[in-house]
Backbone as a ProteinNet text record, in pm:
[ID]
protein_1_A
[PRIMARY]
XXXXXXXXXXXXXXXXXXXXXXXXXXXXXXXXXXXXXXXXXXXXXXXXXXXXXXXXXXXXXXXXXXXXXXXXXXXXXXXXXXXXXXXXXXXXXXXXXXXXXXXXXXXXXXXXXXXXXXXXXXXXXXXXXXXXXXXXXXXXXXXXXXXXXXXXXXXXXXXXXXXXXXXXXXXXXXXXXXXXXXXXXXXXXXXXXXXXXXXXXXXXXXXXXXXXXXXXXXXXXXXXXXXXX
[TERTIARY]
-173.9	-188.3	-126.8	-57	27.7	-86.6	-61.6	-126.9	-55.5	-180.4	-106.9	-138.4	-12.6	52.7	-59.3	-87.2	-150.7	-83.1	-12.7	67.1	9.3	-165.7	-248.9	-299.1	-360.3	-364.3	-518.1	-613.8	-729.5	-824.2	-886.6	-985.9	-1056.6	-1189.5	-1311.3	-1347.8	-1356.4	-1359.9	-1534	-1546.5	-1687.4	-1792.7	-1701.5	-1810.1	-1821.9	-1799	-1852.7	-1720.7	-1608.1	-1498.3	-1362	-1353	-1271.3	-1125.5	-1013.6	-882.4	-782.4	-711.4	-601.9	-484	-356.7	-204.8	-151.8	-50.8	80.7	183.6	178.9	268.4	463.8	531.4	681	730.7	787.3	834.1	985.8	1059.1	1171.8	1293.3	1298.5	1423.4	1410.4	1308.3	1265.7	1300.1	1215.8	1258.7	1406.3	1503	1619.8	1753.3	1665.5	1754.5	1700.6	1607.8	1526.5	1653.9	1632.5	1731.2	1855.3	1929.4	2049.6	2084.1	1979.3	2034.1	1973.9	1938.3	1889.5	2040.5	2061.1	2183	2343.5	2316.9	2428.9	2442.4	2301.3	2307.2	2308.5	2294.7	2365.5	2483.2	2562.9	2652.8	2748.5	2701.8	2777.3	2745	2614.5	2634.9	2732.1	2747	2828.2	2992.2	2990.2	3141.3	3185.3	3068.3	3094.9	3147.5	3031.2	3023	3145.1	3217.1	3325.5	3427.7	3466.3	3530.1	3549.3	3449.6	3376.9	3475.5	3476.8	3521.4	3631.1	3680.3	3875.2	3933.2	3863.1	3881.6	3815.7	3692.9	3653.1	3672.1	3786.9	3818.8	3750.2	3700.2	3599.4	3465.3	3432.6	3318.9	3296.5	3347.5	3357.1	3300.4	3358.3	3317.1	3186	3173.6	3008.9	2899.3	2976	2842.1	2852.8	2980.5	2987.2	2876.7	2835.9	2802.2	2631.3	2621.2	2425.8	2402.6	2512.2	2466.9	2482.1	2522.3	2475.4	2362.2	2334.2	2185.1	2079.5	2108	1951.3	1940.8	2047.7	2035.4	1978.2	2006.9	1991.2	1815.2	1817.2	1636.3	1558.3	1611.3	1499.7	1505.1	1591.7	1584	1468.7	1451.8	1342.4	1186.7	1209.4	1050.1	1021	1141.4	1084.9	1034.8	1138.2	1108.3	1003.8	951.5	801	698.1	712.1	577.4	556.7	692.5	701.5	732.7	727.6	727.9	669	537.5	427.7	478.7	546.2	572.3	689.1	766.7	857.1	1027.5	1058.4	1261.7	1308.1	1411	1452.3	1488	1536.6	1558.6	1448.9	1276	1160.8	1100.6	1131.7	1113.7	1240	1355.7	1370.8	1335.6	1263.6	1210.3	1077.7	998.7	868.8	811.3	815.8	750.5	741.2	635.1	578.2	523.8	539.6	464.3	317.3	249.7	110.5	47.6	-44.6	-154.7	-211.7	-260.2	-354.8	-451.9	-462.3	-632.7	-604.1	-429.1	-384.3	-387	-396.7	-395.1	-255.3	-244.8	-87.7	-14.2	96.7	129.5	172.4	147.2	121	243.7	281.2	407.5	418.2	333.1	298.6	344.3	279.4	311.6	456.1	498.9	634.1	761.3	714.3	828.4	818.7	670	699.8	740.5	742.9	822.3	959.2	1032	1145	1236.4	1171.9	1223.3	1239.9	1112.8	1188.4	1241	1305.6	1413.8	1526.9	1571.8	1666.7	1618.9	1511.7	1466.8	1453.7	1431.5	1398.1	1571.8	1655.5	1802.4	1847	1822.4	1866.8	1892.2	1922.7	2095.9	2208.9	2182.9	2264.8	2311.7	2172.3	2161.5	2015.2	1977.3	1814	1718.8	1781.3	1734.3	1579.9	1525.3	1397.6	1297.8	1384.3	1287.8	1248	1341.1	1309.8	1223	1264.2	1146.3	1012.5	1068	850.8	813	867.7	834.2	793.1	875.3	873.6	715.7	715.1	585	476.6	455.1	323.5	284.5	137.3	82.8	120.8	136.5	182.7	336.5	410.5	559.3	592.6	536.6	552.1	627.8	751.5	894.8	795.3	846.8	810.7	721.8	851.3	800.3	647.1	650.3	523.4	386.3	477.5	284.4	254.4	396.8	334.3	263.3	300.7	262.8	153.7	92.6	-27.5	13.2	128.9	175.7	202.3	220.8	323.2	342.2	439.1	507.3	490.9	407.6	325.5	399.6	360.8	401.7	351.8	388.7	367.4	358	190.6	168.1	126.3	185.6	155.6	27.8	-84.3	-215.5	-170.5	-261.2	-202.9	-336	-292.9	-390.2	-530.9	-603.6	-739.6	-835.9	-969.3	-1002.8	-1080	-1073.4	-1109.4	-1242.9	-1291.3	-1389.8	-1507	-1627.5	-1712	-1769.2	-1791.3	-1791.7	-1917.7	-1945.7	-2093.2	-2066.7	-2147.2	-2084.6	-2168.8	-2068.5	-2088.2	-2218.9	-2301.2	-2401.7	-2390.7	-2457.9	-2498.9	-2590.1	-2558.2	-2645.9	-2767.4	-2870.9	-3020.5	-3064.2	-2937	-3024	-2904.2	-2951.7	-2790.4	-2794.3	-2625.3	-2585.3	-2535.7	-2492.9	-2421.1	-2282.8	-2196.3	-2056.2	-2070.2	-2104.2	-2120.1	-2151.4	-2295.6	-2361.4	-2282	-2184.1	-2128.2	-1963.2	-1973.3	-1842.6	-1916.2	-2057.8	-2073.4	-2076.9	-2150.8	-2184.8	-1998	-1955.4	-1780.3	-1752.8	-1769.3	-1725.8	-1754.4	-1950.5	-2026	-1949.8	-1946.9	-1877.3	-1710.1	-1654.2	-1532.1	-1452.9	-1581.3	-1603.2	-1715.8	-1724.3	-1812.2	-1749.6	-1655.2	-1601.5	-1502.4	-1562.3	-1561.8	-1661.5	-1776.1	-1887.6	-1982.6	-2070.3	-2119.4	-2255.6	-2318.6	-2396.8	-2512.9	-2520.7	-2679.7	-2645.3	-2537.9	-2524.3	-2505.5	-2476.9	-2493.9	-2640.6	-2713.4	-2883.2	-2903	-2874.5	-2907.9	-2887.7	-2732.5	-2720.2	-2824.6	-2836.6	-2892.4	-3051.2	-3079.2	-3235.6	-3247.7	-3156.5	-3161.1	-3149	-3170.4	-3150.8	-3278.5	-3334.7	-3493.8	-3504.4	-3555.8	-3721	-3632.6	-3524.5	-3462.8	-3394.4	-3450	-3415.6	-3523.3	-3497	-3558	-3640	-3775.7	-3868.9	-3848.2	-3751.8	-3731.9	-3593.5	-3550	-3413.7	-3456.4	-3371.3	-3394	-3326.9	-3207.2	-3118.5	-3033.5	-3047.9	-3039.8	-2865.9	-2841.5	-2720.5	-2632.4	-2638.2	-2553.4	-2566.9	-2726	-2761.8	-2664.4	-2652.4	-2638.2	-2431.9	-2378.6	-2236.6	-2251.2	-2274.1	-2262.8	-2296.6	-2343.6	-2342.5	-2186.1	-2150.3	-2052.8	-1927.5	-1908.9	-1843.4	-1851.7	-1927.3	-1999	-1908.9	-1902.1	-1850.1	-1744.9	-1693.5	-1524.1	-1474.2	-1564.9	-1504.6	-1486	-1491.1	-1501	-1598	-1518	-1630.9	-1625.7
3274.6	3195.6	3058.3	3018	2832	2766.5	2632.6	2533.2	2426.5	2392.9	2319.1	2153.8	2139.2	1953.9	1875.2	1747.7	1693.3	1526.5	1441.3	1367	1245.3	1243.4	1148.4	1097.8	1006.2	1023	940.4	990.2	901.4	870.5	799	723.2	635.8	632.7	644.9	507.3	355.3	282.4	286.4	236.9	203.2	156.5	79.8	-18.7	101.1	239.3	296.6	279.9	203.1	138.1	298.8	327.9	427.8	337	447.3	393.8	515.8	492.5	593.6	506.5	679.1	571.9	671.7	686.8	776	776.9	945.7	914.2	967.6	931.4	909.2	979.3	1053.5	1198.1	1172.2	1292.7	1271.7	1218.7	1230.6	1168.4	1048	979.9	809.8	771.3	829.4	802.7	795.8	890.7	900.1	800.9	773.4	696	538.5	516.8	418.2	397.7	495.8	507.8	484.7	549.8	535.7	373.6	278.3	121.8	87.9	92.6	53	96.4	205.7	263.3	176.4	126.4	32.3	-120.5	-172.6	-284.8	-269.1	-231.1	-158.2	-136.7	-100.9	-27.5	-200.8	-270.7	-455.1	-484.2	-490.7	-562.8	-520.3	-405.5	-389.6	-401.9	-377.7	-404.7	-582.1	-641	-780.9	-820.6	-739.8	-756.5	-724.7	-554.5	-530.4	-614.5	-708.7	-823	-955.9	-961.2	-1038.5	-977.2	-907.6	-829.5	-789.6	-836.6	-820	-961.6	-1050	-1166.5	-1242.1	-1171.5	-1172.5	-1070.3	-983.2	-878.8	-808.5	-824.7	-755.2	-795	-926.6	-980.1	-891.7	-874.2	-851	-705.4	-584.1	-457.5	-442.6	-566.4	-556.4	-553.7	-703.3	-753.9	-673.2	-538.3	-439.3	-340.8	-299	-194.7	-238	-378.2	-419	-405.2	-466.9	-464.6	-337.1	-209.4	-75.5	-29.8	-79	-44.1	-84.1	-202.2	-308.5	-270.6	-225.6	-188.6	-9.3	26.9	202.7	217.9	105.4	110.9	30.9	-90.7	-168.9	-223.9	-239.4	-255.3	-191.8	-67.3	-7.8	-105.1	-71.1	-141.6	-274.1	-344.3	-463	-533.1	-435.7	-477.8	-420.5	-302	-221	-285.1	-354.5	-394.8	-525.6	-651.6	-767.8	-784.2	-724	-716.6	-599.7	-600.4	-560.5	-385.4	-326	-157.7	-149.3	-274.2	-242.8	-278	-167	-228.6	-294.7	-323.9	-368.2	-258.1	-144	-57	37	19.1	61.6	-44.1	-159.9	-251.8	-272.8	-232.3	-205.2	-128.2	-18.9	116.1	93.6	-1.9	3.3	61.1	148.6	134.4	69.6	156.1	102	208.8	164.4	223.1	184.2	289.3	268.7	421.1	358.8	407.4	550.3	674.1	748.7	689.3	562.1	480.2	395.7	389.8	296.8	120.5	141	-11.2	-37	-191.6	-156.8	-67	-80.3	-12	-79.2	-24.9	-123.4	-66.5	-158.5	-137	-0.4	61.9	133.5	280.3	291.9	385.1	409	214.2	205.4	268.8	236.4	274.8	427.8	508.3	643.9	741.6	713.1	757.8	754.6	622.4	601	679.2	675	705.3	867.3	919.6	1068.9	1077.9	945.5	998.6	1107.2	1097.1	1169.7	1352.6	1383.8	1490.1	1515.6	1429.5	1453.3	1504	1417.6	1383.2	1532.5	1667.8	1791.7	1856.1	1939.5	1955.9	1852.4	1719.8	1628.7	1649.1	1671.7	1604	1648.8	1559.8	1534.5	1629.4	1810.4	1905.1	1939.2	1883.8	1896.2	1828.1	1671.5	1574.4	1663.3	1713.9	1768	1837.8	1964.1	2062.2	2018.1	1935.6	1864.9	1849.1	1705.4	1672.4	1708.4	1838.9	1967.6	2039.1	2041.1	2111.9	2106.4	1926.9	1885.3	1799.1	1809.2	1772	1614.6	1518.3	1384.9	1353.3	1453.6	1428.8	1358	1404.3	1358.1	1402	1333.7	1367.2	1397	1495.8	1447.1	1356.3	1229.8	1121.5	1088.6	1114.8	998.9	1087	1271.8	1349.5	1314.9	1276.1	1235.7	1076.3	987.7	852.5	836.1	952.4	920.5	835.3	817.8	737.2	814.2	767	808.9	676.8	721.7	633.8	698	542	522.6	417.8	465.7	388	226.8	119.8	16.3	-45.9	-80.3	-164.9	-299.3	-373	-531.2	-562.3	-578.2	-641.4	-692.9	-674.3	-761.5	-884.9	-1023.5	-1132.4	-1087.5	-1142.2	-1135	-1275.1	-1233	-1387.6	-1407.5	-1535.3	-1623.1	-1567.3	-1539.1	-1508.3	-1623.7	-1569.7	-1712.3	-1772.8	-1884.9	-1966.3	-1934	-1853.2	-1815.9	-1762.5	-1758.2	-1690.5	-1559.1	-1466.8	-1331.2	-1353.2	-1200.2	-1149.3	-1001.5	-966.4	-836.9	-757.6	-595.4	-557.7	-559.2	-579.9	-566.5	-419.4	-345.6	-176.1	-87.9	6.3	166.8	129.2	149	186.9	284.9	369.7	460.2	451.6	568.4	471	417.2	481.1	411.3	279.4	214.8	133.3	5	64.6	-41	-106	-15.2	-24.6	-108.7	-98.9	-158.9	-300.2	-342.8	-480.7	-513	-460.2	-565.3	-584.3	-470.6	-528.1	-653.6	-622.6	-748.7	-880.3	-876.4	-996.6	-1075.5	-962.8	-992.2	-1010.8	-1008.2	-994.8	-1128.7	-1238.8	-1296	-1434.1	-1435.7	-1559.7	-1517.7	-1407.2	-1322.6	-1268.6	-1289.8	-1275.8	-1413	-1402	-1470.2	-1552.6	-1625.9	-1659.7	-1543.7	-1557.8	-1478.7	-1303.6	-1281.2	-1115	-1085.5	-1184.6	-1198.7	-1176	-1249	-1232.7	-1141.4	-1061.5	-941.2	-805.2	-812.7	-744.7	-713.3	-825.7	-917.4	-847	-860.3	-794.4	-693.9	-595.2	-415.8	-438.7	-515.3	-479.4	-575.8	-604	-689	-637	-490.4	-394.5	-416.9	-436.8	-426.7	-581.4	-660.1	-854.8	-897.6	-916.8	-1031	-1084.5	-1110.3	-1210.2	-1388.1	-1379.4	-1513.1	-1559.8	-1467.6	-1535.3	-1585.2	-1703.4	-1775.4	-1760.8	-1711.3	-1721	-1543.9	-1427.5	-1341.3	-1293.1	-1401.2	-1346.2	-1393.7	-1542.4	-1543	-1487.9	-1413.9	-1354.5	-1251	-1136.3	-1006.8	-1023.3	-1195.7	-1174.9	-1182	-1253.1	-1272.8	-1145.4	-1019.5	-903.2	-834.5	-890.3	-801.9	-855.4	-982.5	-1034.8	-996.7	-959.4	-932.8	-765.7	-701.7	-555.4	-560.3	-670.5	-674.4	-738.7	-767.5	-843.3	-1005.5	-1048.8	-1183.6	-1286.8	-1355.6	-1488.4	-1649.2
473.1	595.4	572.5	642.2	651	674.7	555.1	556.2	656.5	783.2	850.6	787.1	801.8	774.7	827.5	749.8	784.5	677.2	770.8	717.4	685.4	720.7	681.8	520.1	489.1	377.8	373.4	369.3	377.1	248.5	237.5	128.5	154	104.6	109.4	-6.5	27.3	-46.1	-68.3	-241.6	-244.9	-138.3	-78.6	31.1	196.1	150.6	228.4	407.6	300.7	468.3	493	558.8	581.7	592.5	461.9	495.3	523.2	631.9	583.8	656	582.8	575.7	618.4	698.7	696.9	580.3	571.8	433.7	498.5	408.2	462.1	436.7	560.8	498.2	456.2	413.9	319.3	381	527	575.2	585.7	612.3	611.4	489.3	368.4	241.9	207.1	249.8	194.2	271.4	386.2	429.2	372.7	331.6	261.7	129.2	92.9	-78.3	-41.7	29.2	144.3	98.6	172.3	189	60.6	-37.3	-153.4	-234.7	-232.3	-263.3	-268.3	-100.9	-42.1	-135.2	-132	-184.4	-339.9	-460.2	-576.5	-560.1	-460.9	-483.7	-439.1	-375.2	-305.6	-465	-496.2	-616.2	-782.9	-767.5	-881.3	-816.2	-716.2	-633.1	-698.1	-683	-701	-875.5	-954.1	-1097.8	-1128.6	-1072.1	-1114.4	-1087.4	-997.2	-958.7	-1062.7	-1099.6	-1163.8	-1343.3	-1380.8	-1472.4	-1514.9	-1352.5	-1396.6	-1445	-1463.8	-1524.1	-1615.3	-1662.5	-1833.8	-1904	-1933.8	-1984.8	-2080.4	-2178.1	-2259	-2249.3	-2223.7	-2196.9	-2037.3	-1958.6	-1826.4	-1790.1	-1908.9	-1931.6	-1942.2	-2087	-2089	-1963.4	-1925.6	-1846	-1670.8	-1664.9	-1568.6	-1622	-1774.5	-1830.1	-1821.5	-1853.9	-1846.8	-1708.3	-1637.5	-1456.7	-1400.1	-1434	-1396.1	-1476.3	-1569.1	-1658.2	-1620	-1534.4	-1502.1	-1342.8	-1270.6	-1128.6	-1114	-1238.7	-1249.5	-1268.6	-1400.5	-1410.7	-1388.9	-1397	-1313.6	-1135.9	-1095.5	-974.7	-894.7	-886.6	-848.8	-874.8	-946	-1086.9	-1014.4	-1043.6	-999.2	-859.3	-753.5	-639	-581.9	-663.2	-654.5	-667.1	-788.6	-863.5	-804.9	-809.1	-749.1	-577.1	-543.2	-362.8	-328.8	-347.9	-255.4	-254.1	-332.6	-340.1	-216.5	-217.4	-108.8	-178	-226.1	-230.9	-118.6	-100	27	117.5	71.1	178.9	201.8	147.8	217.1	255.7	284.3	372.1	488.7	517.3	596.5	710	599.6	717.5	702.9	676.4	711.4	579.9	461	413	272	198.5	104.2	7.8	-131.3	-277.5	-291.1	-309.9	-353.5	-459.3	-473.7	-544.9	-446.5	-533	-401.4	-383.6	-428.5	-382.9	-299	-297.1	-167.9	-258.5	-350.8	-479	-438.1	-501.2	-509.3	-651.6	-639.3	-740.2	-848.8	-976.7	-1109.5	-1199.6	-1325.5	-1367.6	-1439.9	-1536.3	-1564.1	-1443.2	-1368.1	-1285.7	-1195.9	-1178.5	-1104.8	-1246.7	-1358.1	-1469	-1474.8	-1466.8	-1445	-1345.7	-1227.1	-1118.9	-1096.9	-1161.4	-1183.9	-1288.8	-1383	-1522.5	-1458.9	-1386.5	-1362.1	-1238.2	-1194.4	-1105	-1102.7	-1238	-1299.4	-1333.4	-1341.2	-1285	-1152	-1082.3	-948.3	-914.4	-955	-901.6	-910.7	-1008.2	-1067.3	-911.4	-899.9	-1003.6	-960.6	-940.5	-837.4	-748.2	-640	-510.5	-475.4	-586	-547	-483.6	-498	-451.8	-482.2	-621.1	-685.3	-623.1	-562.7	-542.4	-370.7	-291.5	-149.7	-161.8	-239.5	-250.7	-312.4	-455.6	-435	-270.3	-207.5	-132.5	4.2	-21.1	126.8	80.8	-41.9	-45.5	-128.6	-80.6	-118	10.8	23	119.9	152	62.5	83.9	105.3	75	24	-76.2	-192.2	-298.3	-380.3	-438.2	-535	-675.3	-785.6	-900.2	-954.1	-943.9	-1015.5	-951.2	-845.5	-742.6	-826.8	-845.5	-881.1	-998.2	-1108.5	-1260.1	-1263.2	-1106.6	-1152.2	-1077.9	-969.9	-898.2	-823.3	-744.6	-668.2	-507.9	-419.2	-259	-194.2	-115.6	-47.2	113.3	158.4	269.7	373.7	542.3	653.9	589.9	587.8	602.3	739.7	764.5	928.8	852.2	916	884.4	940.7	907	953	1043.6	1222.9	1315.3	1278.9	1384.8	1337.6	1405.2	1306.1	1326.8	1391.8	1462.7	1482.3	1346.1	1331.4	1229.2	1203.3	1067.4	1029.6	1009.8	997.8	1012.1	919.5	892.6	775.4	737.2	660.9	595.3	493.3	374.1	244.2	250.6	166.5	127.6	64.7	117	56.8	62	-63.9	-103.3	4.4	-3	124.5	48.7	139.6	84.2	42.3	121.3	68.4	96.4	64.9	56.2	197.9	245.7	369.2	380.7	439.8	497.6	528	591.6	610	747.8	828.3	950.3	928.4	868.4	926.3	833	704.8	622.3	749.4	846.7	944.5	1021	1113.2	1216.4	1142.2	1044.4	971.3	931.1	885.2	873.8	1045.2	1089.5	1231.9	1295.1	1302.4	1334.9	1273.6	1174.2	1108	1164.5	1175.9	1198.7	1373.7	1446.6	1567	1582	1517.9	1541.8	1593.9	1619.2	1678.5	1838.1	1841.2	1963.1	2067.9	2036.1	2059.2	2113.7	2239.7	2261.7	2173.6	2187	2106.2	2084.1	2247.6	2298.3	2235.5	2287.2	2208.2	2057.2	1958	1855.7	1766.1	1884.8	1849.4	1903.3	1990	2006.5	1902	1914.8	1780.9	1650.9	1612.8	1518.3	1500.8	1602	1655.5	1606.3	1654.7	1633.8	1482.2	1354.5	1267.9	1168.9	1243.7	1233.4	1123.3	1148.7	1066.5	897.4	865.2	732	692.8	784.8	726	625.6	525.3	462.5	513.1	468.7	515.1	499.3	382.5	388.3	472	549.8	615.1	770.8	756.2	866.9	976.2	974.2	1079.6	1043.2	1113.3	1089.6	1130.1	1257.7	1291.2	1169.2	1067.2	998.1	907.2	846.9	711	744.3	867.3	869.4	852.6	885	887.8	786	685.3	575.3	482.3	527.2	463.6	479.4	625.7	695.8	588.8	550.2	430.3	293.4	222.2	148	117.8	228.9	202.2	242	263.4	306	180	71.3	-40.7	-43.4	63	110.8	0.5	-43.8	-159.9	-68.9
[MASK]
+++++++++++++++++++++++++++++++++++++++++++++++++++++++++++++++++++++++++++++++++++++++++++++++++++++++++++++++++++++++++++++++++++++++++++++++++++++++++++++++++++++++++++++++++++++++++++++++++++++++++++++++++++++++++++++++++++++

């Protein structure tokens, strides 16, 4: 029986917060590599230029600048710009973790390094078929580094969160009720005074006896599970 596609990618953070990502399927990706490709290909155009007029010195420094664009280029613009080269920031996405972390050097050097497996028999036929048939679209390299490559959405702006410091929840939540409390929180400079205390109310029977002011105790939880110090 066919496993139907499911191009989501979801996870389940400690604090009980639901995440998921779209993962990028192979034509996004390849046209991603495509302009990553282009700009490698301007920059050694230049080096080789560069080379017809330091003649032996010139070979060299043609021979390090296809070595450092072959293996590190990737790496670095992975690890140092947010899991984005320039040509998966053209298309929106991005390198991560299956925990959705960013992605760390360690893992960016092993995905890379088996590019060159992926690349077999030259034209990257290994990396399609991983990617055709794994649930994330994942090349090789991404299943040995625990890595995929995900839609990138830019956080739209948020209203200003409220000046109260993080606290610990007083007791197990659930996932729901760890969602309604970040919400409460992050919705609080959106919210009227009077419905704030209302809120606030429905969550009486489990306040602290010593808290005084419940609507900011309960944001200050809602902070608290958003990671907020």
């Amino acid at each position: 029986m066919a496993v139907e596609l499911d191009t989501l990618h979801k996870v389940v953070t400690p604090e009980n917060i639901d995440l998921q990502v779209e993962c990028a399927g192979p034509v996004s990706r390849c046209l991603a590599y495509l302009i990553d490709l282009g700009i490698r290909a301007l920059v050694m155009l230049v080096l080789g230029l560069l080379a017809l007029f330091l003649d032996r010195v010139g070979v060299g420094l043609l021979m390090l600048g296809w070595f450092a664009l072959d293996w590190f280029y990737p790496v670095l613009f992975e690890v140092l710009r947010d899991g984005q080269t320039p040509g998966k920031r053209a298309l929106g996405l991005r390198v991560v973790h299956l925990d959705l972390s960013p992605i760390r050097w360690s893992a960016s050097l092993v995905r890379n390094l088996l590019r060159t497996v992926d690349f077999l028999p030259g034209t990257y036929l290994l990396a399609t078929l991983s990617m055709c048939m794994t649930r994330r679209f994942q090349r090789l390299g991404d299943l040995a580094a625990g890595s995929l490559v995900v839609y990138h959405t830019p956080l739209a702006p948020t209203a200003a969160l409220p000046e109260v410091r993080a606290i610990s929840a007083p007791l197990a939540l659930d996932r729901d009720e760890a969602r309604a409390l970040v919400d409460f929180a992050c919705r609080a400079n959106t919210l009227s005074g009077a419905r704030q205390r209302e809120l606030a109310e429905l969550l009486a029977p489990a306040l602290p006896g010593t808290v005084d002011d419940p609507v900011r105790y309960w944001q200050g939880v809602g902070l608290g599970l958003m990671g907020e110090t």
